[in-house]
PyMOL Python script that loads the backbone (N, CA, C, O; Angstrom):
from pymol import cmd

cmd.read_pdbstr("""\
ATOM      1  N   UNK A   1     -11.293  21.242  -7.245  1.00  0.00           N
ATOM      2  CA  UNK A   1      -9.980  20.735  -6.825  1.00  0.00           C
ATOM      3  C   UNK A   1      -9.873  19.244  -7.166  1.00  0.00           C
ATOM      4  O   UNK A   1     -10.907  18.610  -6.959  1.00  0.00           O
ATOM      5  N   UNK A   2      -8.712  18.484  -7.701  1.00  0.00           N
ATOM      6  CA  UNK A   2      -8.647  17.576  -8.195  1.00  0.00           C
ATOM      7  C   UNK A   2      -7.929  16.842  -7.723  1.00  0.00           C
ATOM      8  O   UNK A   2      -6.723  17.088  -7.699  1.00  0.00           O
ATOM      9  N   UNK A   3      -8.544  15.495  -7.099  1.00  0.00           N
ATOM     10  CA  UNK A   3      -6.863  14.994  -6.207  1.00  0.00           C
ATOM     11  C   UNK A   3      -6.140  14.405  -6.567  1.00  0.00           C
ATOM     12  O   UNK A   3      -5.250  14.006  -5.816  1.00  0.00           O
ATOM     13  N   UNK A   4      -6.187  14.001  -8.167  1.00  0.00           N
ATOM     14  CA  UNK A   4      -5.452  13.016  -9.169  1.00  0.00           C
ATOM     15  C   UNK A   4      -3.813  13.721  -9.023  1.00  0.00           C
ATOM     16  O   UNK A   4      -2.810  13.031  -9.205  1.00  0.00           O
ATOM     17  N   UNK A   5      -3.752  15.248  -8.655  1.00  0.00           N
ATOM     18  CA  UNK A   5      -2.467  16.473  -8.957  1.00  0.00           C
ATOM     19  C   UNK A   5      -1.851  15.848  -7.670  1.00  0.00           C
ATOM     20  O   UNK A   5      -0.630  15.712  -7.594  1.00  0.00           O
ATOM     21  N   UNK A   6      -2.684  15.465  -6.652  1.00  0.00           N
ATOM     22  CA  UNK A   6      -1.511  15.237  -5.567  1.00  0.00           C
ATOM     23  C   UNK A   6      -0.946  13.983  -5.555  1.00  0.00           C
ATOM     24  O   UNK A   6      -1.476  13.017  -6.105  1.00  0.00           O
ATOM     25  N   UNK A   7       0.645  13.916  -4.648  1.00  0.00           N
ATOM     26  CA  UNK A   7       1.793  13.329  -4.977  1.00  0.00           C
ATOM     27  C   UNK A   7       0.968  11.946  -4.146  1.00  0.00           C
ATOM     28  O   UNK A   7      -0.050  12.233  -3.517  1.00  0.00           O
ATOM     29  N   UNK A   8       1.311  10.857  -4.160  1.00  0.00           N
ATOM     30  CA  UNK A   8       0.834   9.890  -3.446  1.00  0.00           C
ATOM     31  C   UNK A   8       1.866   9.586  -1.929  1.00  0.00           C
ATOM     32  O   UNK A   8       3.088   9.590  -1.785  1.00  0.00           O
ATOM     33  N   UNK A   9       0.799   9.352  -1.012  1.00  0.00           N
ATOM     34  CA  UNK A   9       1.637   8.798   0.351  1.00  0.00           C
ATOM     35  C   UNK A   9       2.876   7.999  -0.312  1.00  0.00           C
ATOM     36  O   UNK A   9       2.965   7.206  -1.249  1.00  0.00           O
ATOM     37  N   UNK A  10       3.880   8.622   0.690  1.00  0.00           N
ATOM     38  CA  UNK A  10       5.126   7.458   0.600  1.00  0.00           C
ATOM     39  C   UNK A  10       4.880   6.520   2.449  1.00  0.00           C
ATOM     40  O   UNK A  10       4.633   6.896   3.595  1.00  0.00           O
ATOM     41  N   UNK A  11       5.163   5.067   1.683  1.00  0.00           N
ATOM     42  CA  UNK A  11       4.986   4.042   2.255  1.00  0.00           C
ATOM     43  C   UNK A  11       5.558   4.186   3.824  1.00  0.00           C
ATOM     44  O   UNK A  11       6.385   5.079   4.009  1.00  0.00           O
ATOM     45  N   UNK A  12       5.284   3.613   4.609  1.00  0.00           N
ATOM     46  CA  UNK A  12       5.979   3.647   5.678  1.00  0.00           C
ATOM     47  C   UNK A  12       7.725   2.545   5.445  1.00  0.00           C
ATOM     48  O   UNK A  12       8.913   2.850   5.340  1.00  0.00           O
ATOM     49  N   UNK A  13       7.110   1.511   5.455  1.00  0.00           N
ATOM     50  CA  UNK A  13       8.539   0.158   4.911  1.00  0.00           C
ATOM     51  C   UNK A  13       7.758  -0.253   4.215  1.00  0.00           C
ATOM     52  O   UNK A  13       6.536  -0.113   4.160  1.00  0.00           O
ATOM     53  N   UNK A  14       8.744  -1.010   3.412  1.00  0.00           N
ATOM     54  CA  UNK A  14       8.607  -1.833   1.935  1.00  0.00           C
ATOM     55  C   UNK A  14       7.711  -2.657   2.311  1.00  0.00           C
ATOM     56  O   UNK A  14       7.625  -2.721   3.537  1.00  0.00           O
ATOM     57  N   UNK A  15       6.907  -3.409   1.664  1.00  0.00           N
ATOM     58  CA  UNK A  15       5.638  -4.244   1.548  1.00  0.00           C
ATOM     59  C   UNK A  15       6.154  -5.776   2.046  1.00  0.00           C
ATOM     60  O   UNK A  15       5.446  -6.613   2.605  1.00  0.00           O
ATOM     61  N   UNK A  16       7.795  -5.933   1.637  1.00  0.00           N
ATOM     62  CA  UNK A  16       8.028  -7.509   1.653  1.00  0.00           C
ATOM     63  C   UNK A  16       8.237  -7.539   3.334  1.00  0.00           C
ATOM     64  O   UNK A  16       7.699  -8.302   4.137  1.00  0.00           O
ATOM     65  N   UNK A  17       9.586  -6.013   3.691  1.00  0.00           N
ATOM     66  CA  UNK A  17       9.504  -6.274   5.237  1.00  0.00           C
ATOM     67  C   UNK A  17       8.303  -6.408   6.749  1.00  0.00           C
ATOM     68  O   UNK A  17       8.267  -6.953   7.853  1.00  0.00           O
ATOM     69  N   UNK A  18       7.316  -5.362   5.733  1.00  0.00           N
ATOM     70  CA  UNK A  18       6.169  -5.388   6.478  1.00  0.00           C
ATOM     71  C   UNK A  18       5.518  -6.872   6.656  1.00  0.00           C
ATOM     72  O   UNK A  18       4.658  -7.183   7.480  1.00  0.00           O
ATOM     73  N   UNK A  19       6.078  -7.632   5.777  1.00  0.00           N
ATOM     74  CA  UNK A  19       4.976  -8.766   5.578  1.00  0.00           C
ATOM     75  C   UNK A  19       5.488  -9.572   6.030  1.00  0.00           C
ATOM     76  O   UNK A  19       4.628 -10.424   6.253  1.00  0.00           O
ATOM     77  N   UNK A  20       6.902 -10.087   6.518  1.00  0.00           N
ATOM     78  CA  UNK A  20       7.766 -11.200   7.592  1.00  0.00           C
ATOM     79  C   UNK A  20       7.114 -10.577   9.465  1.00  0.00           C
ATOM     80  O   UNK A  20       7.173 -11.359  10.413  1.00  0.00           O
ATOM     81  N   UNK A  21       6.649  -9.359   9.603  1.00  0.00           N
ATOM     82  CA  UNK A  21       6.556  -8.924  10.810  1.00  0.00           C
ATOM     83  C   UNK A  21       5.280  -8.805  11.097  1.00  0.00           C
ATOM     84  O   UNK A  21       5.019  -8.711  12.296  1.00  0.00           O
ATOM     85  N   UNK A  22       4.026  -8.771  10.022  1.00  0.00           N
ATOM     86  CA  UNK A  22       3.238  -8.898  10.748  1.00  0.00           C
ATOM     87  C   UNK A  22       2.325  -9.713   9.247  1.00  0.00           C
ATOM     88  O   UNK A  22       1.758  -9.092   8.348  1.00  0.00           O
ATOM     89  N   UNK A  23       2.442 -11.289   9.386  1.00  0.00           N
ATOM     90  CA  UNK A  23       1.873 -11.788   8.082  1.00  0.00           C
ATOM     91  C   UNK A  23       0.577 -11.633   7.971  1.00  0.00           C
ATOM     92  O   UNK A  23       0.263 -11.938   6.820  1.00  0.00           O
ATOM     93  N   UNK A  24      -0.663 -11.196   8.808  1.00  0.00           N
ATOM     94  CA  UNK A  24      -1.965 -10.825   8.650  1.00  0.00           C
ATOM     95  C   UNK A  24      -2.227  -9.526   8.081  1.00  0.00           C
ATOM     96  O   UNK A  24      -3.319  -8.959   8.029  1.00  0.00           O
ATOM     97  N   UNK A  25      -0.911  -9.039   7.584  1.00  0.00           N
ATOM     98  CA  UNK A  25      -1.242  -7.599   6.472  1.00  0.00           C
ATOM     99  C   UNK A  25      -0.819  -8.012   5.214  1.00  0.00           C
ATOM    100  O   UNK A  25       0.375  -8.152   4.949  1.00  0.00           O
ATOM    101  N   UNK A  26      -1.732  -8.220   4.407  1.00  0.00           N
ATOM    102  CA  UNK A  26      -2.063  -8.266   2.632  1.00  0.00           C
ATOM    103  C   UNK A  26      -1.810  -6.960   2.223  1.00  0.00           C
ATOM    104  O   UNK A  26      -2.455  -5.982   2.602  1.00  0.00           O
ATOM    105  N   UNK A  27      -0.554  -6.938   1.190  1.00  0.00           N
ATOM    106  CA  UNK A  27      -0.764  -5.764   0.481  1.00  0.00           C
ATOM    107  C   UNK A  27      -0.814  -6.082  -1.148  1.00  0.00           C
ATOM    108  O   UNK A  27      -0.189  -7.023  -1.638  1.00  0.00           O
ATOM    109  N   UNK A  28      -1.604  -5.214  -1.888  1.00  0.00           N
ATOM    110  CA  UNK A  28      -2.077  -5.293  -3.038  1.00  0.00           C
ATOM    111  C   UNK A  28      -1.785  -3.876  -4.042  1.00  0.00           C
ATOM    112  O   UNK A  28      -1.370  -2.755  -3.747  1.00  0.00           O
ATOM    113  N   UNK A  29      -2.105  -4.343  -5.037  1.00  0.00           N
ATOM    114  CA  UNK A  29      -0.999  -2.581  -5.838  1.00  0.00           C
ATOM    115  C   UNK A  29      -2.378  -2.474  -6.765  1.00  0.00           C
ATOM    116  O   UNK A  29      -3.014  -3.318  -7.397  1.00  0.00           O
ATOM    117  N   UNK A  30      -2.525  -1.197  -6.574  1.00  0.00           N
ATOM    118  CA  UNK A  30      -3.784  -0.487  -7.607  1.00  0.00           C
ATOM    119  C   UNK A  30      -3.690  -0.633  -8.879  1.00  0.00           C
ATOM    120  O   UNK A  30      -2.721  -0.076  -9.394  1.00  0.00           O
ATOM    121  N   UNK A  31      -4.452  -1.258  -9.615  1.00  0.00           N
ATOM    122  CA  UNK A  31      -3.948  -1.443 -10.922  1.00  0.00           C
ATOM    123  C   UNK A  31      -4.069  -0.425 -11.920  1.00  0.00           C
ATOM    124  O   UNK A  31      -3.429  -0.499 -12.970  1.00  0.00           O
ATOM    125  N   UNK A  32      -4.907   0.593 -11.644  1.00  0.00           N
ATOM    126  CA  UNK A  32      -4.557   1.879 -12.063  1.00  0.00           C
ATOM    127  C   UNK A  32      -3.472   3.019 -11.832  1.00  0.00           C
ATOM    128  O   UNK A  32      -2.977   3.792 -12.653  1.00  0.00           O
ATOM    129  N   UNK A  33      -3.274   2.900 -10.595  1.00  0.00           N
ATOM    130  CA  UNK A  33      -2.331   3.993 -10.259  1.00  0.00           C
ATOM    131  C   UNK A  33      -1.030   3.004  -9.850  1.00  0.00           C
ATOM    132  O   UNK A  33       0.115   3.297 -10.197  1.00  0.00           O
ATOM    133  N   UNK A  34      -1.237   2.214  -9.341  1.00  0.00           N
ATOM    134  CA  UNK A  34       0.001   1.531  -8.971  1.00  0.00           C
ATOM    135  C   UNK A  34       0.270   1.679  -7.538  1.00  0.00           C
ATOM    136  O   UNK A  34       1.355   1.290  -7.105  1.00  0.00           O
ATOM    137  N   UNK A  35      -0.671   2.240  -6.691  1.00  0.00           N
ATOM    138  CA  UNK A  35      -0.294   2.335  -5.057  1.00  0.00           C
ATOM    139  C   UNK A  35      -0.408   1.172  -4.697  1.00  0.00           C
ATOM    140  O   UNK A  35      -1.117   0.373  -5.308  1.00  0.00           O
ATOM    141  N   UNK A  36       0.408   0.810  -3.425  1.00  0.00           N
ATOM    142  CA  UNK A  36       0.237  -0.185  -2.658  1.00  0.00           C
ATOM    143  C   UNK A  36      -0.846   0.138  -1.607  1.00  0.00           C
ATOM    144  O   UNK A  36      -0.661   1.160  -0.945  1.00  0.00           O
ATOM    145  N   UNK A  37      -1.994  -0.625  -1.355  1.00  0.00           N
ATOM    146  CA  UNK A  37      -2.956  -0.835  -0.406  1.00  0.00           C
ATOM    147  C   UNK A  37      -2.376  -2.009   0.652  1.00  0.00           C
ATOM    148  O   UNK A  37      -1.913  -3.082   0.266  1.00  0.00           O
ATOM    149  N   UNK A  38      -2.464  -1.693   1.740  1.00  0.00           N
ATOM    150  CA  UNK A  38      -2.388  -2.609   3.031  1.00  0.00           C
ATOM    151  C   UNK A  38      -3.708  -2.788   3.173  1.00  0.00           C
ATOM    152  O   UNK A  38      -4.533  -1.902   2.946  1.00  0.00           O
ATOM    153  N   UNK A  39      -4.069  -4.312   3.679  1.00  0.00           N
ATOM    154  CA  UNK A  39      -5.403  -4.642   4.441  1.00  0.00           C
ATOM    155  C   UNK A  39      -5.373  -5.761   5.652  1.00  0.00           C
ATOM    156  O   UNK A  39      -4.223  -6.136   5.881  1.00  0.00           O
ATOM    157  N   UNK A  40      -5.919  -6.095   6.100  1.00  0.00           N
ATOM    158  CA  UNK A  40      -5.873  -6.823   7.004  1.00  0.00           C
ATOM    159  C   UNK A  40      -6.634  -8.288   6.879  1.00  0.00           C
ATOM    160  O   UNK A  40      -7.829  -8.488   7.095  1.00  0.00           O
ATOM    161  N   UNK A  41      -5.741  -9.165   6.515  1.00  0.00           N
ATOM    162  CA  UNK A  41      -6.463 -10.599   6.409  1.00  0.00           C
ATOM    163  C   UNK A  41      -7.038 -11.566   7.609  1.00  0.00           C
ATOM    164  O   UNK A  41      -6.805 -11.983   8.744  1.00  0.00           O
ATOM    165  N   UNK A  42      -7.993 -11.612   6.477  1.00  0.00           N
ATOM    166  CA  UNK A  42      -9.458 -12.315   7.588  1.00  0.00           C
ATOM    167  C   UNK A  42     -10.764 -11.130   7.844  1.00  0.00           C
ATOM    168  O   UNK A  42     -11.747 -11.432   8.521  1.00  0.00           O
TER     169      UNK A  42
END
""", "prot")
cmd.dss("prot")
cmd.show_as("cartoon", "prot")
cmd.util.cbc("prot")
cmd.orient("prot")
């Protein structure tokens, strides 16, 4: 089974609104696939 076939999570909110509400979440985009990763700074 291959998990490259499945569809990728859709985001909860956009990356910019997430990021005025809580600025200790870094998000970063896969440079292969292009997902957005959330992390937590610091």
């Amino acid at each position: 089974m291959s998990t490259s076939s499945r569809p990728a999570r859709p985001e909860r909110r956009p990356p910019d609104e997430a990021a005025t509400e809580h600025p200790e979440i870094t998000y970063i985009g896969c440079a292969r696939c292009g997902t957005l990763i959330a992390g937590l700074d610091g």
